[in-house]
VMD Tcl script that draws the C-alpha trace (Angstrom):
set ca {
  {124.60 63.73 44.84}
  {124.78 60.55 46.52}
  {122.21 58.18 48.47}
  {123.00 56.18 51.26}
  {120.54 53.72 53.61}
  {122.91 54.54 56.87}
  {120.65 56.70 59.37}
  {122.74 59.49 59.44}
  {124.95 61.26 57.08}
  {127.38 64.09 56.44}
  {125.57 66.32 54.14}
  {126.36 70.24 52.45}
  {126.21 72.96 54.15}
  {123.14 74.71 52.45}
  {120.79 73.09 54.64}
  {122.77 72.22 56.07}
  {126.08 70.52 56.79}
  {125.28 67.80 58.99}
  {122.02 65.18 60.40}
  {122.04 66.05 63.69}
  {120.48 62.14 64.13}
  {123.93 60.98 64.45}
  {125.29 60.51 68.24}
  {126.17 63.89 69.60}
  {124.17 65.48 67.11}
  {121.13 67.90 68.12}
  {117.36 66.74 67.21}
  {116.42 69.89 67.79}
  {118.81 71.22 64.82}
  {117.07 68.43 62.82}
  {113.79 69.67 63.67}
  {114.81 73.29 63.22}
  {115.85 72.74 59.64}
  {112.94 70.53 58.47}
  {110.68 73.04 59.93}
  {112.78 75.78 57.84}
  {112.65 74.00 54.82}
  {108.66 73.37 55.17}
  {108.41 76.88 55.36}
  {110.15 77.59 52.69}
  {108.04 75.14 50.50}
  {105.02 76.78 51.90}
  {105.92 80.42 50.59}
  {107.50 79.15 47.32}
  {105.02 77.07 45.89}
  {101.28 79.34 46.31}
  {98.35 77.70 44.21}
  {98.12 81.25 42.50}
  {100.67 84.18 43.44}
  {98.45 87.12 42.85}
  {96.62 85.52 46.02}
  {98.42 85.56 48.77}
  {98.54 86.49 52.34}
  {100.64 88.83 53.72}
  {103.02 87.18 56.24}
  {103.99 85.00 53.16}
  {104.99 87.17 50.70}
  {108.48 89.28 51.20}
  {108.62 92.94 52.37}
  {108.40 95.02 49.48}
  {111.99 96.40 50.80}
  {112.15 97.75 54.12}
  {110.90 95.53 56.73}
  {110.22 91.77 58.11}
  {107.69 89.16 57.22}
  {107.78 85.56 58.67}
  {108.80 84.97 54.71}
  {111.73 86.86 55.41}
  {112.97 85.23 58.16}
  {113.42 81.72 56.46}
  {116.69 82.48 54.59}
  {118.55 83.80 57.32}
  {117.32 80.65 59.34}
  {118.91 78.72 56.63}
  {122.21 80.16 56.75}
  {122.20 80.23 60.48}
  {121.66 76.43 60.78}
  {124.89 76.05 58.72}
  {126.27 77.75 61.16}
  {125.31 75.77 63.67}
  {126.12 72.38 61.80}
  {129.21 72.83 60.71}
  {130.48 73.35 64.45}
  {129.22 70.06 65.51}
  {130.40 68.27 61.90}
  {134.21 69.86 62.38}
  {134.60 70.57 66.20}
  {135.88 67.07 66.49}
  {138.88 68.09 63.71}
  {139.41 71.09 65.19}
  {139.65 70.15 68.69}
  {142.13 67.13 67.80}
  {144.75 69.89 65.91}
  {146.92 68.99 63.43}
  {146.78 69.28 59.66}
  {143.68 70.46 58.67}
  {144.15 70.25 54.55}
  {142.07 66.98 53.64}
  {139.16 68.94 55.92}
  {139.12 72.08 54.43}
  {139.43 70.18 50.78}
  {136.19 68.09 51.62}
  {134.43 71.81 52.35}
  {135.78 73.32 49.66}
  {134.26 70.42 47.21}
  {130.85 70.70 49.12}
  {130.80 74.28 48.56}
  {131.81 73.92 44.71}
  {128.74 71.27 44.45}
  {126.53 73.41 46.21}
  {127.65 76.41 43.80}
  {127.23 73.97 40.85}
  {123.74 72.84 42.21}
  {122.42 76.52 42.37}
  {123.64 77.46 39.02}
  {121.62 74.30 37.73}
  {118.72 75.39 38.71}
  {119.40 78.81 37.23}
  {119.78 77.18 33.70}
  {116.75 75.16 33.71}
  {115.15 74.17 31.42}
  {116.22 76.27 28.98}
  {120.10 76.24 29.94}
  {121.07 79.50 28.24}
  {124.40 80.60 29.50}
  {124.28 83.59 28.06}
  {122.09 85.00 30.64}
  {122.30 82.65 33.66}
  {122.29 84.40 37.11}
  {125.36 83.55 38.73}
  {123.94 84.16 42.42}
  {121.10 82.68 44.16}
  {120.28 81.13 46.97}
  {122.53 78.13 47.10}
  {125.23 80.23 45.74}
  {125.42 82.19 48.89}
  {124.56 79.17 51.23}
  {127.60 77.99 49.61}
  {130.15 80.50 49.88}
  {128.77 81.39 53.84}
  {129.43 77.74 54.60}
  {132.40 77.39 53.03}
  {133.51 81.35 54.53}
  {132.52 80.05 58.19}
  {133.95 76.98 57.95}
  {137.48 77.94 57.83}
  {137.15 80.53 60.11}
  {135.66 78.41 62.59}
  {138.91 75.54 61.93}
  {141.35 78.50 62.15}
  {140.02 80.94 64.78}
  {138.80 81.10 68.58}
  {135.19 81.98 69.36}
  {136.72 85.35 70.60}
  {138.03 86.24 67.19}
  {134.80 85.29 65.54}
  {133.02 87.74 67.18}
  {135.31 90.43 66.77}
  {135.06 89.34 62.83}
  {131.01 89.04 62.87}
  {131.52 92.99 64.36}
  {133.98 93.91 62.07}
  {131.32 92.53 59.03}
  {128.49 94.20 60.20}
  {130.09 97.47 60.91}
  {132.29 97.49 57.92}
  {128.83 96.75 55.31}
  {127.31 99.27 57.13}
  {130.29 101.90 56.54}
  {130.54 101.11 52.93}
  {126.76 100.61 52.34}
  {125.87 104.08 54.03}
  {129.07 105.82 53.02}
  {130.89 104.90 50.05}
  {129.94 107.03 47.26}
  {128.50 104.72 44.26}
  {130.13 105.40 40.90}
  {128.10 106.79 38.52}
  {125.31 107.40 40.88}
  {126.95 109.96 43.68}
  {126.68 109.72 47.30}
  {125.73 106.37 49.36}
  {122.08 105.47 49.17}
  {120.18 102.12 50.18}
  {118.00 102.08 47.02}
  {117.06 99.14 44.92}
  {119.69 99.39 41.75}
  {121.84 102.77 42.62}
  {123.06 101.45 45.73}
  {126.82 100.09 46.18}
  {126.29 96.28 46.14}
  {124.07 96.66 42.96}
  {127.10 98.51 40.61}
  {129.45 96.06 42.08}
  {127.25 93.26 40.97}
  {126.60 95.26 37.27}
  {130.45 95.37 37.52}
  {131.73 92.01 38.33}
  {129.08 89.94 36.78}
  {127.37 92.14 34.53}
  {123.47 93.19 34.16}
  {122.88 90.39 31.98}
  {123.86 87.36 35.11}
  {122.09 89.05 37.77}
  {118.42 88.43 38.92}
  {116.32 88.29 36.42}
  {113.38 89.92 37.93}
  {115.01 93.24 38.07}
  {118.46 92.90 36.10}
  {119.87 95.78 37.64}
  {120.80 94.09 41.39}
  {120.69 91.34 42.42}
  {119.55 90.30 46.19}
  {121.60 87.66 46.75}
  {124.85 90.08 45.44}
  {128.39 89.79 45.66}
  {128.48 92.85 48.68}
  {125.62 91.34 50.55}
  {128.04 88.07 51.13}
  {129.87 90.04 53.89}
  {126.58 90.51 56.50}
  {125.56 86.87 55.54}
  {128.51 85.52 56.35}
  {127.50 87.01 59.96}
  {124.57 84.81 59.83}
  {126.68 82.19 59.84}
  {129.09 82.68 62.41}
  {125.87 83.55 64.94}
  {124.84 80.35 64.31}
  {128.52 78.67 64.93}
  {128.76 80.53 68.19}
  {125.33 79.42 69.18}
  {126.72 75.88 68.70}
  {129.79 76.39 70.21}
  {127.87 77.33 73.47}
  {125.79 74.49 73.75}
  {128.54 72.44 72.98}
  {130.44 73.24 76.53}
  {130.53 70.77 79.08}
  {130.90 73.17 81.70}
  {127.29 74.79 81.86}
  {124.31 72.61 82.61}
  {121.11 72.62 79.85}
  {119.17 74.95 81.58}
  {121.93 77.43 81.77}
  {122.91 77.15 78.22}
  {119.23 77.60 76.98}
  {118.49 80.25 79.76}
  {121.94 82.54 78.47}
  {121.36 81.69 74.69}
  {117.63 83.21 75.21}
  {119.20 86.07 76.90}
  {122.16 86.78 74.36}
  {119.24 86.44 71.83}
  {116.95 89.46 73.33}
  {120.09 91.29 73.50}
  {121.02 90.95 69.77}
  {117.21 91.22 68.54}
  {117.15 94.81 70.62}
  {120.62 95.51 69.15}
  {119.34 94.60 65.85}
  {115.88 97.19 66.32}
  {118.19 99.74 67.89}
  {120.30 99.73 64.50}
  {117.19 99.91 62.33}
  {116.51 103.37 62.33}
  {119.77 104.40 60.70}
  {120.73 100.99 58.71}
  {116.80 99.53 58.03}
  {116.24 96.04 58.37}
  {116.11 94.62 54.94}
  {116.47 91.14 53.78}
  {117.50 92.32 49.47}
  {120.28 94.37 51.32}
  {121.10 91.64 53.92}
  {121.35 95.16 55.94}
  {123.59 94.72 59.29}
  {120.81 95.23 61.37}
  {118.81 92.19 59.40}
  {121.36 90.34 60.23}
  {120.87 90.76 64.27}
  {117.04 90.88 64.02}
  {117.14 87.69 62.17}
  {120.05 86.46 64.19}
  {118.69 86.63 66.99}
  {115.31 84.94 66.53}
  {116.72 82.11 65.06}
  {119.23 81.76 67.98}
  {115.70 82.02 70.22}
  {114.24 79.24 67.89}
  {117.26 77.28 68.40}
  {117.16 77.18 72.18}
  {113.55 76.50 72.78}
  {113.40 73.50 70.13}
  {117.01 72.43 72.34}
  {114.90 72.57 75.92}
  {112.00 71.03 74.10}
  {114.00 68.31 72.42}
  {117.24 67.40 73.52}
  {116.91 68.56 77.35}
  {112.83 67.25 77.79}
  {112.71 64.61 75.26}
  {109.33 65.69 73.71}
  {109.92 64.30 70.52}
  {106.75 62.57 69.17}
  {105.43 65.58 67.70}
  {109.00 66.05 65.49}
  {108.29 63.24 62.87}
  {107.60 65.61 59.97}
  {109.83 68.02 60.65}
  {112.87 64.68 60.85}
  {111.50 63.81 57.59}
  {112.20 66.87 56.03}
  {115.29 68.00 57.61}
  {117.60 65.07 57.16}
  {116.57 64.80 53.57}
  {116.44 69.07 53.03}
  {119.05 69.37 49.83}
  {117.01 66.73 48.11}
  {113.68 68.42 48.26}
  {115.07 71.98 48.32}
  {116.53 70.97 44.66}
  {113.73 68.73 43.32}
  {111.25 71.41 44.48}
  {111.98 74.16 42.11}
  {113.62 71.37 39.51}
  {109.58 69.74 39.22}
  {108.05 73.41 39.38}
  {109.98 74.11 36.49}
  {109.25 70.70 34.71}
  {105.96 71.24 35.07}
  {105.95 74.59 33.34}
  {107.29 72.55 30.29}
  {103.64 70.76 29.75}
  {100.78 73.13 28.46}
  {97.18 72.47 28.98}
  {93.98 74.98 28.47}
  {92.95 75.89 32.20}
  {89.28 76.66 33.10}
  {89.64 79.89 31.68}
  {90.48 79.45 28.65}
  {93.98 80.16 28.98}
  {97.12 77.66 28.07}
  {98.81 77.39 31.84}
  {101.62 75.17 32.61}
  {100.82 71.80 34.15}
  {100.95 73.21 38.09}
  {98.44 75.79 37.57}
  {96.11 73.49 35.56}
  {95.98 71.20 38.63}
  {95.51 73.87 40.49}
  {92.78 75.66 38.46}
  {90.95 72.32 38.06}
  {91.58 70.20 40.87}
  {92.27 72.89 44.11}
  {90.73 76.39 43.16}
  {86.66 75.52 42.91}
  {86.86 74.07 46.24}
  {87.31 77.25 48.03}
  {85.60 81.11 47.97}
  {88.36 82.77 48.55}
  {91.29 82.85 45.97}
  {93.49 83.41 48.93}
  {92.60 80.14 50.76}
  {92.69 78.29 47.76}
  {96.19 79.37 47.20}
  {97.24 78.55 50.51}
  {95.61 75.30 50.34}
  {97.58 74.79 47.01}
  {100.74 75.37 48.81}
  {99.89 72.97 51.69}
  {99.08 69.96 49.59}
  {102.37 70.15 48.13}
  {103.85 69.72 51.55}
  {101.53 67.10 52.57}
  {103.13 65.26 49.21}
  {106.75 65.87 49.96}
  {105.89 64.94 53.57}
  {104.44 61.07 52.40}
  {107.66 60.80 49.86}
  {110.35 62.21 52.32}
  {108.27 59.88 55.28}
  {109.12 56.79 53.16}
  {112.37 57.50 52.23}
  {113.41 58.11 56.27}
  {111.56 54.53 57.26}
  {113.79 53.52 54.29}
  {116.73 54.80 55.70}
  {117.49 56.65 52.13}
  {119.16 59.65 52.96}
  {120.39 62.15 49.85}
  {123.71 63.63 50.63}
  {126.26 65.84 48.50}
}
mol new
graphics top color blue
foreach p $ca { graphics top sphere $p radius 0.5 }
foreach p [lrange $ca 0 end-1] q [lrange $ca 1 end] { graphics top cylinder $p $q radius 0.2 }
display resetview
């Protein structure tokens, strides 16, 4: 990682490419991803995770919470980013090696940066999960990038068909070695033996060991994530259609591909472990809906006064998706006896002591847990934008 005091920088594509506070860039993507990436604080950092409310936890497997929306939003604001970081190169033709090199580095650091945060603290490669969450960030970004520098919009969508369709077929219809005919199961299904295959039980997730929810299979849809995001940009990007057409079409190809997405559900369920082809739409589409109303609100209106938080945390989002889980972690390091009697890592003491008696319900108290940390990264990430100290990879 790098730091730099200019106001606007090129960063990875995990959340994501570019800061859209650069001419020609969108505030509303800005916005978008800080508001993704305060979500995503909020439902990964409860006071106490055996209180929790619903719409924060995950689906058990079928099905979609708010909490299961935020991934997808991440990988569909690569999308999005990478469009307006590479459309420039693209449009001016030519050789297009020193480009993709610079993408394939970012995507090798973003690897790298997810499997660091696998090994911590006790950096055991012996069992480190190869996956994860930046993992795949890192291969969609890198996946969409080149096919948005070597194909037209038309051929993307043929290919974000082709993905969909094609997991499905092999998902629903591929017998699984071992196992017998197709199923959509957690551990006997196709995606989960090619994970046990290729990387072995003992490198997958470690809550389950058997599959792994951010597999090797489950690339394919994702990558479709991606490219609905780069064709989003790609609309708003033409000069030809004025703002209220582009946000009035991109709200109605987003209906369309939510209904698609519910249409598909019965027979392929939506399922975020799976990254199932209609999760894909479902998700898609919201997050295309998001997109255009922050656009109207932001780029097209101007109402911008209310964004602050949401710039501070989206042109600084690697930094404080990394240090996030990095201090979590750190903290478990430090034992102290908790109100209970029990030795708890540093984070829970605070909690126990400092958050819990305050409130009646365990629930609230766990929320509230979850909000203060925001409220923390908010003042830090606040002073580092006034600063103009911007983290980039």
């Amino acid at each position: 990682m790098q730091t730099t005091t200019q106001a606007a920088v090129a960063t990875s594509g995990a959340l994501p490419l570019a800061e859209a506070s650069q001419p020609g860039r969108l505030i509303s993507l800005d916005v978008f991803r800080g508001l993704t990436v305060m979500a995503m604080i909020l439902v990964n950092n409860p006071g106490d995770w055996a209180h929790i409310y619903p719409p924060l936890e995950h689906a058990e497997w079928n099905g979609c919470t708010p909490t299961d929306l935020i991934f997808p939003f991440f990988l569909f604001i690569v999308g999005v980013s990478l469009v307006y970081a590479l459309d420039g190169v693209k449009q001016k033709g030519g050789p297009q090696g020193a480009v993709l090199l610079r993408v394939l580095r970012r995507a090798a650091v973003l690897f790298g940066l997810g499997l660091l945060l696998s090994l911590y603290p006790k950096f055991d490669f012996s069992t480190v999960r190869i996956m994860g969450v930046l993992q795949r960030i890192a291969l969609v970004f890198l996946g969409c990038s080149f096919l948005f520098l070597k194909t037209s919009w038309r051929t993307q969508v043929g290919l974000l068909a082709g993905f969909l369709v094609g997991y499905a077929v092999l998902m629903q219809l591929v017998p699984v070695p071992s196992y017998g005919p197709a199923n959509l199961e957690p551990g006997t299904n196709l995606g989960a033996w090619l994970d046990r295959l290729v990387l072995s039980e003992a490198h997958l997730w470690k809550s389950s060991r058997t599959w792994d929810p951010e597999g090797l299979l489950g690339t394919l849809p994702a990558l479709g994530t991606g490219l609905l995001g780069g064709l989003s940009a790609q609309w708003l990007r033409r000069r030809d259609q004025e703002p209220a057409a582009k946000v009035a079409w991109l709200f109605v190809a987003a209906g369309a591909i939510i209904i698609l997405g519910l249409l598909w559900a019965p027979w392929f369920p939506i399922n975020k472990a799976l990254w199932s082809s209609s999760y894909v739409l479902y998700t898609g589409g919201l997050a295309m809906a998001g997109l255009a109303a922050l656009y109207w609100v932001c780029d097209v209106q101007g109402y911008r006064a209310w964004t602050a938080p949401a710039l501070a945390y989206g042109v600084n989002a690697i930094l404080v998706f990394c240090l996030s889980s990095l201090l979590v972690r750190t903290f478990g390091l430090f034992q102290l006896m908790g109100p209970a009697g029990k030795t708890v890592g540093l984070k829970e003491w605070l909690y126990q002591w400092g958050i819990a008696p305050l409130f009646t319900d365990p629930r609230n108290a766990s929320l509230a847990g979850a909000l203060i940390l925001i409220l923390i990264w908010l003042g830090i990430l606040s002073w580092m934008r006034k600063k103009g100290v911007i983290v980039k990879v």
